[in-house]
Backbone as ProteinMPNN parsed JSONL, in Angstrom:
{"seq_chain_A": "XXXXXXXXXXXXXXXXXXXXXXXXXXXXXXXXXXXXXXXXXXXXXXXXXXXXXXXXXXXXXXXXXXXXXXXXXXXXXXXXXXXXXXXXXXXXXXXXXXXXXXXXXXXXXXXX", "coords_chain_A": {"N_chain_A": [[-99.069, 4.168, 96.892], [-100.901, 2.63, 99.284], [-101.612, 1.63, 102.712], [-103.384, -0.528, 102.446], [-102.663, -1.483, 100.043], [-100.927, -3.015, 100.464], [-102.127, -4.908, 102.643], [-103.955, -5.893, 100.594], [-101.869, -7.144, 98.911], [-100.826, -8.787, 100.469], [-102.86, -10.831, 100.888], [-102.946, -11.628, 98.896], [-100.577, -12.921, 98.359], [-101.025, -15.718, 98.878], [-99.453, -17.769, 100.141], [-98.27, -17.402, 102.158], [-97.361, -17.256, 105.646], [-98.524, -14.342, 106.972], [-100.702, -14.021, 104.753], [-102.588, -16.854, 106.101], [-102.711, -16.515, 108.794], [-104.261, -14.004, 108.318], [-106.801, -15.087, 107.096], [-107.302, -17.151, 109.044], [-108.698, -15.594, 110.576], [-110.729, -14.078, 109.235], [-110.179, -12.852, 107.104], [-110.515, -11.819, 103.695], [-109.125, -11.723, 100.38], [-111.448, -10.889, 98.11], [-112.74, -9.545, 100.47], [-111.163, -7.549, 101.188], [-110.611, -6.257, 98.986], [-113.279, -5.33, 98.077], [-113.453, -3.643, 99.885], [-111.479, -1.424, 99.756], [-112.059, -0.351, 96.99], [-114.635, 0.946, 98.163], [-113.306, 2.3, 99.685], [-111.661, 3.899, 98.867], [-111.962, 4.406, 96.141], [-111.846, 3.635, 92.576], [-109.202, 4.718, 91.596], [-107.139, 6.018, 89.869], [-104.912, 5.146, 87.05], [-101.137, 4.986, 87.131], [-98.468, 5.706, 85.096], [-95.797, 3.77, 84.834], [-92.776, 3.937, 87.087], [-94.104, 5.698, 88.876], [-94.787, 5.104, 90.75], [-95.813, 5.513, 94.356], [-95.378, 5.685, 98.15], [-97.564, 5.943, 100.852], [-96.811, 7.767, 103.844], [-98.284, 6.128, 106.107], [-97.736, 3.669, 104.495], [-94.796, 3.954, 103.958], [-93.964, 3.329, 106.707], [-94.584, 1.09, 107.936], [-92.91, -0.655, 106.33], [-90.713, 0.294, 106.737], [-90.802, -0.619, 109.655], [-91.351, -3.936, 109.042], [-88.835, -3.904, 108.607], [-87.495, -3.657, 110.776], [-88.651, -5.391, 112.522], [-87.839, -8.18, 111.397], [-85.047, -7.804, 111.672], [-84.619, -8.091, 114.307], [-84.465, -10.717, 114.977], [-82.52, -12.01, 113.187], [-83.273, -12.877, 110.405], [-84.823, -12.852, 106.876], [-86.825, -10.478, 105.708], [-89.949, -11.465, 106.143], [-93.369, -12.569, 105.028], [-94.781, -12.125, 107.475], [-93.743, -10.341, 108.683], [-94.511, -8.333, 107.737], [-96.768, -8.149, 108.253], [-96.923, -8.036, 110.785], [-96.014, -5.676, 111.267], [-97.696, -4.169, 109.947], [-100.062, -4.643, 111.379], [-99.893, -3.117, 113.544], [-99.471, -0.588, 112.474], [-101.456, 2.606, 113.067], [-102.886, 4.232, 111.734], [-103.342, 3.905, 108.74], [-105.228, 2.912, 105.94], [-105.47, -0.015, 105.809], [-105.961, -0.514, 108.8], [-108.418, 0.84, 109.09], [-110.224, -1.328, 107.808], [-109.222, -3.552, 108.726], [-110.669, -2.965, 110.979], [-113.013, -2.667, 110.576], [-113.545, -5.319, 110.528], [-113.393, -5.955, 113.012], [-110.895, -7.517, 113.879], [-108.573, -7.893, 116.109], [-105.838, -6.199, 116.73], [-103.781, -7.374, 118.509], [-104.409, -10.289, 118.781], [-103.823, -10.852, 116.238], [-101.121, -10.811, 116.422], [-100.933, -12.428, 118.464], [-101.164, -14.78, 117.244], [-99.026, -14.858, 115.271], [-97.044, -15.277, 116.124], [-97.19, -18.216, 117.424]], "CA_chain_A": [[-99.463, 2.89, 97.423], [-100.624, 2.665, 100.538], [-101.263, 0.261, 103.695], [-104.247, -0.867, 101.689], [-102.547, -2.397, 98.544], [-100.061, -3.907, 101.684], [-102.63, -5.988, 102.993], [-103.918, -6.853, 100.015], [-100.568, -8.086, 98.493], [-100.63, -10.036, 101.556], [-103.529, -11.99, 100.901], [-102.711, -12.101, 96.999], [-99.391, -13.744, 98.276], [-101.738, -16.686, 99.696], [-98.704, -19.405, 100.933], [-96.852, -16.998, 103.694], [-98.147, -16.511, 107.051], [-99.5, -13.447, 106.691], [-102.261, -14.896, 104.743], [-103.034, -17.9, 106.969], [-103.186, -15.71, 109.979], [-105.654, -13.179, 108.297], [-107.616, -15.861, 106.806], [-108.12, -17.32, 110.063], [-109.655, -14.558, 110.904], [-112.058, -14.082, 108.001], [-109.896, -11.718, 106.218], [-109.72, -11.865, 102.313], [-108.606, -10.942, 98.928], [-112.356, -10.029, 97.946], [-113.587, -8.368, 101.133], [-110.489, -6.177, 100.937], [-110.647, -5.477, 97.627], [-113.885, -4.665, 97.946], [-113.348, -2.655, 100.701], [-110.638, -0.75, 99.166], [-112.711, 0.249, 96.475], [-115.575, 1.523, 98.536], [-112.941, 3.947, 100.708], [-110.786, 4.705, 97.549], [-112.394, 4.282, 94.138], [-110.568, 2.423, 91.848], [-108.079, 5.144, 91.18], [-106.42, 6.408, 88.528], [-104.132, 4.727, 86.208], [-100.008, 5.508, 87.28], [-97.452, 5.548, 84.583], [-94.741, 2.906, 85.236], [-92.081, 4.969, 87.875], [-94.35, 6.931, 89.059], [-95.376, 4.478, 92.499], [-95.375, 6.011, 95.96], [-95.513, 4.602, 99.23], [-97.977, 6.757, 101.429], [-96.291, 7.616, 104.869], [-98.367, 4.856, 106.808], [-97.48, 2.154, 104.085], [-93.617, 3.908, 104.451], [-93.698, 3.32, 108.121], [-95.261, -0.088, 107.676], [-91.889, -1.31, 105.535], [-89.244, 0.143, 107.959], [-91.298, -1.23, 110.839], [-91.056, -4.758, 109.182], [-87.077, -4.623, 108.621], [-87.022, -4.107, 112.217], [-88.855, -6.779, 113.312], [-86.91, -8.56, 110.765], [-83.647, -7.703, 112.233], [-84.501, -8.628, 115.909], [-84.695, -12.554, 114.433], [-81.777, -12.094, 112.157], [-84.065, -13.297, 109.208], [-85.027, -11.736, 105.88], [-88.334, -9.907, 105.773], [-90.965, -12.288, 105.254], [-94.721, -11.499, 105.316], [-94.845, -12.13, 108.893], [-92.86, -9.293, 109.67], [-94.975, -7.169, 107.098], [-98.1, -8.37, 109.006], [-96.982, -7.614, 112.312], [-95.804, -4.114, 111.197], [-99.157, -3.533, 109.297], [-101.321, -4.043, 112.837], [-98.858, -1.842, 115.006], [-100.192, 0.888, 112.159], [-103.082, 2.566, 113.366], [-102.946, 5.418, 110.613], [-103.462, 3.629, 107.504], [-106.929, 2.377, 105.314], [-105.701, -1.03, 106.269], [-106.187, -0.345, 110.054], [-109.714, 0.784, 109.358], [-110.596, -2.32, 107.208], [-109.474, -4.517, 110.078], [-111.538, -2.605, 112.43], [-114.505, -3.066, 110.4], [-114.371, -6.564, 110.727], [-113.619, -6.741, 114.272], [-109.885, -8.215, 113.472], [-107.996, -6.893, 117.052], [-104.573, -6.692, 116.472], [-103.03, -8.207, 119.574], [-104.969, -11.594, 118.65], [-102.89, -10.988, 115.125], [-99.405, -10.811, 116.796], [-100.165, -13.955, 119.102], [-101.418, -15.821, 116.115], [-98.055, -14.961, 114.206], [-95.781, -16.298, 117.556], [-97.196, -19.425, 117.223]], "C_chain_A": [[-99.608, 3.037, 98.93], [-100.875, 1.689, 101.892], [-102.435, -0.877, 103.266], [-103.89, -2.222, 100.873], [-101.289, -3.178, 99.558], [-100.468, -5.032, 101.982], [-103.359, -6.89, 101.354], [-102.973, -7.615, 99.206], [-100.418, -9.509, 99.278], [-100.98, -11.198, 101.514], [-103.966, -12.547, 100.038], [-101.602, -13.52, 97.161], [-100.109, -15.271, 98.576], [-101.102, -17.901, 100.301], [-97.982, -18.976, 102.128], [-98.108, -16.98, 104.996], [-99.223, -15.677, 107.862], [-101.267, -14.211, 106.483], [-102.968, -16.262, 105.427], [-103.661, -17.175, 108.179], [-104.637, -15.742, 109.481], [-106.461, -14.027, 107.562], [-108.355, -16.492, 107.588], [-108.891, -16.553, 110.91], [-110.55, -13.705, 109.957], [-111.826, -12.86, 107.288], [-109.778, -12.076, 105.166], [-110.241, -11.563, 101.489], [-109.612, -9.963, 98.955], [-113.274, -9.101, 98.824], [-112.731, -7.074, 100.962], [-110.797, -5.66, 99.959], [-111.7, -4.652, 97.217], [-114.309, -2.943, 98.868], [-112.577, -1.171, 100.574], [-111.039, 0.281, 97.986], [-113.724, 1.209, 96.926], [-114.936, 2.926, 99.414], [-112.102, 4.461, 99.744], [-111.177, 4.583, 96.723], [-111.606, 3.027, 93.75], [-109.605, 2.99, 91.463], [-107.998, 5.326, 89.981], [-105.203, 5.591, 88.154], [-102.343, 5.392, 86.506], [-99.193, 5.335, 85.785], [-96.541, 4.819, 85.475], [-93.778, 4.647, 85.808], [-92.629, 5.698, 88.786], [-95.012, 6.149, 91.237], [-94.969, 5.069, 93.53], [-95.634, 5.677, 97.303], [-96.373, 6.263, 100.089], [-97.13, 6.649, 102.63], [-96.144, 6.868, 105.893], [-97.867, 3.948, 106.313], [-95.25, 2.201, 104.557], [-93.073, 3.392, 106.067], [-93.637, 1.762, 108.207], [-93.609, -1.173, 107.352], [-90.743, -1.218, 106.286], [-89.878, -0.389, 109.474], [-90.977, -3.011, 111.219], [-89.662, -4.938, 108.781], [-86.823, -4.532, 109.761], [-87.532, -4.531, 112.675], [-88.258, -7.735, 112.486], [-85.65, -9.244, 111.574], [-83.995, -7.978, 113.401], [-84.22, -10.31, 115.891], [-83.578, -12.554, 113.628], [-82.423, -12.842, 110.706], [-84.589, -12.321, 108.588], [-86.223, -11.876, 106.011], [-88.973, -10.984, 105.268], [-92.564, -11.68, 105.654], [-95.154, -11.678, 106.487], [-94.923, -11.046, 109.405], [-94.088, -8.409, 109.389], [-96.167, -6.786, 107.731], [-98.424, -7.3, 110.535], [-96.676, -5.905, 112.113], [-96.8, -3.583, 110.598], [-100.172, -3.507, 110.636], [-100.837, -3.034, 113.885], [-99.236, -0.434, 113.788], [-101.509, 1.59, 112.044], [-103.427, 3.769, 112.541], [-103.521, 5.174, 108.978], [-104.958, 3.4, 107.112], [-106.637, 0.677, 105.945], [-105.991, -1.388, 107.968], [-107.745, -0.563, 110.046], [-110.792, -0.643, 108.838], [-110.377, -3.296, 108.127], [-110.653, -4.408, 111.091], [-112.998, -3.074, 111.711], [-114.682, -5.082, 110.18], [-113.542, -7.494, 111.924], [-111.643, -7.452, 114.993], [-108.844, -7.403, 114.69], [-106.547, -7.659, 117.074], [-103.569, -7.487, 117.062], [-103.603, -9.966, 119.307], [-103.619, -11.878, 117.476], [-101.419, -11.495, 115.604], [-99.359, -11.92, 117.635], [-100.378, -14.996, 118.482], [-99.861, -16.049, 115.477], [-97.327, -15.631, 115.244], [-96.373, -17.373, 117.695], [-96.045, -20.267, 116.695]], "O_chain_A": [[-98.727, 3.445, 99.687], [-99.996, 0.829, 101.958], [-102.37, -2.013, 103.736], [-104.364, -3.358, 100.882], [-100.776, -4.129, 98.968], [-99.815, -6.066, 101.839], [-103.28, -8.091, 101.096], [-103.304, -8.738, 98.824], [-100.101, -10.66, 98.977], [-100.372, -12.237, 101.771], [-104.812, -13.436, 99.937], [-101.611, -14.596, 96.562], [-99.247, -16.124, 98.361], [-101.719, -18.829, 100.824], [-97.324, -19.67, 102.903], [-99.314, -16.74, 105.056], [-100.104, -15.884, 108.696], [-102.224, -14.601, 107.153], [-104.096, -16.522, 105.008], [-104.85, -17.225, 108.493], [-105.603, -16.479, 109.684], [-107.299, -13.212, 107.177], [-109.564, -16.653, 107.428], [-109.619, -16.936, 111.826], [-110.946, -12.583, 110.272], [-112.66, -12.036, 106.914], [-108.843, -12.875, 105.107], [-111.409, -11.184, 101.406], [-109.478, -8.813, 99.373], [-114.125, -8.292, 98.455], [-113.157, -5.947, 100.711], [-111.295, -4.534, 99.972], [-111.609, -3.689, 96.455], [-114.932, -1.897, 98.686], [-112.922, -0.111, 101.095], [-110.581, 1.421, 97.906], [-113.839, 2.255, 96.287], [-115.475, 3.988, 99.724], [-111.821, 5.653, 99.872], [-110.204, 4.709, 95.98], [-111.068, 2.037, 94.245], [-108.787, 2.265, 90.896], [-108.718, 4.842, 89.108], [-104.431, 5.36, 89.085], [-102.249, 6.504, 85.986], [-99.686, 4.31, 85.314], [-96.441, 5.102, 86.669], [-93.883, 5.797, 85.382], [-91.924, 6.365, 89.544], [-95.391, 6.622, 92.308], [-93.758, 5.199, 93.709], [-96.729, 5.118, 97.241], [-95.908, 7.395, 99.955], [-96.578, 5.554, 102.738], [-95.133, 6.632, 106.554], [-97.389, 3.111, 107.078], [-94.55, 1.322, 105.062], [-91.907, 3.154, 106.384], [-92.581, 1.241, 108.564], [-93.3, -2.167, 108.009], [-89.941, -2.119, 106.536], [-89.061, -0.477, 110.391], [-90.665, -3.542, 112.285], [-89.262, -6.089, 108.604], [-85.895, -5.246, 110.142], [-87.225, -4.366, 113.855], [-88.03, -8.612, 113.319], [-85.341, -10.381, 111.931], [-82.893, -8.401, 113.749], [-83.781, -10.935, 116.857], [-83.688, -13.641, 113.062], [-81.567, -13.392, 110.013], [-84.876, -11.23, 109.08], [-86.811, -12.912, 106.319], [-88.709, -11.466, 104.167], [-92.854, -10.695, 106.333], [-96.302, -11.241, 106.562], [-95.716, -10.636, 110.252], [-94.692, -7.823, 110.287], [-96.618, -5.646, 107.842], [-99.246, -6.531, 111.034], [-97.167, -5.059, 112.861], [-96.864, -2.357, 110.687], [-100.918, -2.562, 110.894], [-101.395, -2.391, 114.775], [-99.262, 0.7, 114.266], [-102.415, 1.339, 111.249], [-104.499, 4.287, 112.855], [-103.991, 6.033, 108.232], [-105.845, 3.686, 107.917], [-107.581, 0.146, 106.531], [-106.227, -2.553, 108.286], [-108.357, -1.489, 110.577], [-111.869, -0.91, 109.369], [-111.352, -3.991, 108.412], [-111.303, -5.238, 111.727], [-113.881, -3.722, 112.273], [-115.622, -5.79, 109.82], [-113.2, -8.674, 112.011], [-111.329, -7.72, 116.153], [-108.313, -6.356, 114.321], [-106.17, -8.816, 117.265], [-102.706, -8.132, 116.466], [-102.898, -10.82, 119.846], [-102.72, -12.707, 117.615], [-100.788, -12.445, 115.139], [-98.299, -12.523, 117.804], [-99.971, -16.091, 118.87], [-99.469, -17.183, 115.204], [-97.028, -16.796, 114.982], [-95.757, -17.809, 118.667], [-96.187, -21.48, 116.539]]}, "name": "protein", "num_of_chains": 1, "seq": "XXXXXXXXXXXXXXXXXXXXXXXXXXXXXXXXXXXXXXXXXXXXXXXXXXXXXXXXXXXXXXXXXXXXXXXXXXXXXXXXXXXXXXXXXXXXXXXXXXXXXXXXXXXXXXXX"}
């Protein structure tokens, strides 16, 4: 799994933050999805157990328990957000970029 199936979880989840943000900025479900497809296929089929977090999406997850923990509050998709634009390694990086989506706008949208 990687920073990909991140964002789009994000904007599957459609009542947190996350998705409001990137909505206001003309991110969703079906551009990712389609986007996702066009730089990865559709993949292959996993056996249950077998899920793995690519290194960007790993980074991504301990990035948002510590923005988390600076607020004493449990991870919400805020955090996940803000730790998904601070990664400039992943497929979801490049999918922002192609539509323009500059991350510092992201992070003063979420401090609202």
């Amino acid at each position: 799994m990687g920073t990909e199936h991140i964002l789009l979880a994000l904007l599957r989840e459609g009542d947190g933050s996350a998705a409001t943000v990137l909505t206001s900025f003309g991110v969703t479900y079906p551009y990712v999805r389609a986007a996702v497809i066009r730089m990865m296929g559709l993949g292959v089929d996993q056996a249950p157990g077998e899920l793995s977090l690519t290194g960007p999406a790993q980074d991504v997850i301990d990035r948002a328990g510590r923005e988390a923990s600076m607020g004493d509050k449990p991870i919400g998709t805020e955090h996940i957000l803000l730790a998904l634009v601070r990664e400039p390694n992943g497929a979801a990086a490049r999918i922002l970029l192609q539509l323009d989506v500059d991350p510092a706008a992201v992070r003063a949208a979420l401090a609202q």
